[in-house]
C-alpha positions, 0 to 999 in steps of 0.5 A: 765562217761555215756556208751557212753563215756565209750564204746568209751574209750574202742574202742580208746584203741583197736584202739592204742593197738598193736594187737599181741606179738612176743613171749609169754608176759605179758600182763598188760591189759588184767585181768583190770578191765571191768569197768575202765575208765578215770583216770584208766589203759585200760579197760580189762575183770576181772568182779567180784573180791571176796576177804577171809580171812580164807575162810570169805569173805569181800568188799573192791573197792581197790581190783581194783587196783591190777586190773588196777584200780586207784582210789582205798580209801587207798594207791591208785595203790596197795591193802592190804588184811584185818588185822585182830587180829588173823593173823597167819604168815605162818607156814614154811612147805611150804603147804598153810592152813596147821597148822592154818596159815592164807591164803588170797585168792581172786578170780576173773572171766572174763565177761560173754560178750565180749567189745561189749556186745555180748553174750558169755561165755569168755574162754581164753587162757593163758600161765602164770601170772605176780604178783607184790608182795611189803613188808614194807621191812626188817626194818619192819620185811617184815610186808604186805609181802607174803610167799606161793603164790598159782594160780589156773584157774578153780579150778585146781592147776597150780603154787605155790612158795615160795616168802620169803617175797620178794618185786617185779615182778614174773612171772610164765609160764605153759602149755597154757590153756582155762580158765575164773575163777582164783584164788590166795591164799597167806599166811603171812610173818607177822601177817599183811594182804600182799600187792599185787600190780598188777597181770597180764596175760601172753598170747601165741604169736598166740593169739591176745587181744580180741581173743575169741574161737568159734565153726565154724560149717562149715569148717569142712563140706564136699566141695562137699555140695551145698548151705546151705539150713534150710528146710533140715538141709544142712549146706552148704559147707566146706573144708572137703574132703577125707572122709574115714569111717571104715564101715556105715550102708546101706543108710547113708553118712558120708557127714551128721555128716559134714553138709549135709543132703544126706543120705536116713537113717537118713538125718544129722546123719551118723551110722556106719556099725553094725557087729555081730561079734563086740566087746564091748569096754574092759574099760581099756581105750585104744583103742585096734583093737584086742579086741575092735572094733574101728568105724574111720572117716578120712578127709583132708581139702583143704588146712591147718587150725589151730584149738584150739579143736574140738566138736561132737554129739554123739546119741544112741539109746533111747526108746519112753519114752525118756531114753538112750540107749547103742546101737549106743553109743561110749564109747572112743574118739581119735581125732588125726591131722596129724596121732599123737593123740591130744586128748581121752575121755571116753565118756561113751556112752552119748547122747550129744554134747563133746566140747574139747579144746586142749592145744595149737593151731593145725595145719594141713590138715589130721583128724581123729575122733576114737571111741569104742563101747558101744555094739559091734554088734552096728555102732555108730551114728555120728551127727556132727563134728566141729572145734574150732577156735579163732575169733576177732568178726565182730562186734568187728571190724566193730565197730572198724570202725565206731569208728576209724571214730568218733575217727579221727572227734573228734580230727579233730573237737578239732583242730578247735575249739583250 
């Protein structure tokens, strides 16, 4: 199939696929294979799938079609991990690689580009998997069947259940989270490699396909800002509205950390007021008005938003040469949405930018950013505040369009000619 073919493949199932769930469901494309094409199920975002045994890698193209792919060289649809003369059944004790047993594992991430090729790092959201497990059944001893089967996305733990066995669909839901790389791992019901016929993704309701999560530099920005302007660093006006600063240094607007470039101190930067009286964060990572002085920003925007998480730009101090500094550092960060904490960190002073996505959508009008201080006597320096969304890409749809057009003048055309 050549690329055009291929991308135009794509595009006629975007068109047709129904663009949202009711309710958190499996979906069966998602995790396909990037590079499926005619004769497969749709195309979704796995890229690269790697298979072990024992922690020792092999190849096989039939892995594919536990991903959607059809067209696989040995019992086209399903794919059975290796055989190897020193399987060792799952030993019963419920915890997977302990005792010599031998685990199976494969690992698969998304593209690092969206359907269209434009450049991105993919981080998904799911709420779950779906894995179809199949077994020779109990005339065969359940020979290819799965005893302990284990998820993981980026590299933490988030499900693990006893299939004894079992042939069939089981689905498993969790916390909703960001992830791009996944990993199962299986012990054996017998000495021989389990067969696994499909995994598949479970996606949050309020997530459409093909959703990915942005940062939006501007709907944060203060309304009041006039038009975006690159020679001062005016990123133009947003929805934000209502700031409300704990304290800010002589000079400094806290319209800067949220796209303008007003302030006669450091224009696109916001510092906190210095006291001498301040106190130090106390490292017990709680944030604590009496023994720690707390710098806040508080914001609303002119109607409600919905946001997946938030990113800032923290700067301290640091010296001619280079090398950071305490001063002007903030050491924990609350961020809270509708006065209820949504998320902290320590930060620990770091000259740079903390990207944080939230375990699920939030929704509201009323923000606020909390911070302690490296040095007590010393104002933060804010630099920037931005929220987190989701976005299908404009060009995802404008070339939706365009494809929906050529789509309708190829069948018009088949009409004729038959």
């Amino acid at each position: 199939m050549n690329r055009s073919a291929f991308f135009a493949s794509i595009m006629l199932f975007l068109l047709i696929a129904p663009s949202t769930v009711s309710a958190d469901a499996v979906n069966p494309n998602f995790w396909n294979m990037f590079i499926n094409s005619n004769g497969d199920d749709p195309p979704g975002y796995t890229d690269n799938v790697n298979l072990f045994v024992n922690g020792n890698r092999f190849t096989s193209d039939t892995i594919w079609d536990a991903f959607g792919h059809r067209r696989g060289n040995y019992e086209p649809t399903t794919f059975i991990f290796l055989d190897n003369d020193a399987g060792t059944k799952d030993n019963g004790d419920n915890v997977i690689g302990n005792g010599g047993e031998t685990v199976d594992r494969l690992n698969w991430e998304l593209v690092d580009t969206d359907i269209l090729s434009t450049p991105r790092r993919q981080l998904k959201l799911i709420s779950g998997y779906q894995v179809t497990l199949q077994s020779d059944g109990a005339a065969n001893n359940f020979n290819r069947g799965t005893e302990m089967f284990k998820f993981m996305a980026e590299g933490e733990v988030d499900d693990v259940f006893d299939n004894n066995g079992a042939s069939g669909a089981v689905l498993r839901q969790f916390i909703p989270q960001l992830s791009r790389s996944y990993e199962v791992d299986l012990t054996r019901t017998t000495e021989l490699g389990p067969r696994l016929n499909e995994i598949d993704s479970v996606l949050p309701a309020d997530m459409p396909f093909g959703t990915v999560l942005h940062v939006d530099k501007i709907i944060f920005n203060a309304a009041t800002l006039g038009p975006e302007d690159l020679e001062t660093g005016n990123e133009g006006p947003g929805l934000g509205t209502n700031f409300v600063t704990s304290s800010a240094q002589v000079g400094s607007k806290i319209e800067d950390a949220f796209g303008g470039a007003i302030s006669t101190l450091e224009p696109t930067n916001f510092i906190f007021g210095d006291n001498p009286n301040g106190l130090s964060d106390d490292r017990d990572n709680l944030l604590e008005p009496g023994t720690e002085t707390i710098d806040s920003v508080s914001w609303k925007t002119t109607e409600a938003i919905s946001i997946w998480g938030y990113e800032l730009t923290l700067l301290p101090d640091r010296t001619p040469e280079g090398a950071r500094l305490d001063n002007r550092g903030a050491d924990l960060v609350a961020f809270y949405v509708e006065n209820t904490l949504v998320d902290l960190i320590d930060f620990n002073a770091y000259d740079a930018r903390l990207t944080r996505y939230l375990a699920k959508k939030i929704s509201g009008d009323d923000f606020r950013l909390e911070f302690t201080r490296r040095v007590g006597t010393s104002g933060i320096r804010l630099n920037e505040v931005n929220a987190i969304v989701p976005e299908i890409p404009s060009v995802t749809l404008t070339f939706l369009a365009g494809t929906a057009g050529l789509v309708l003048f190829r069948l018009k055309r088949l009409r004729v000619a038959a």
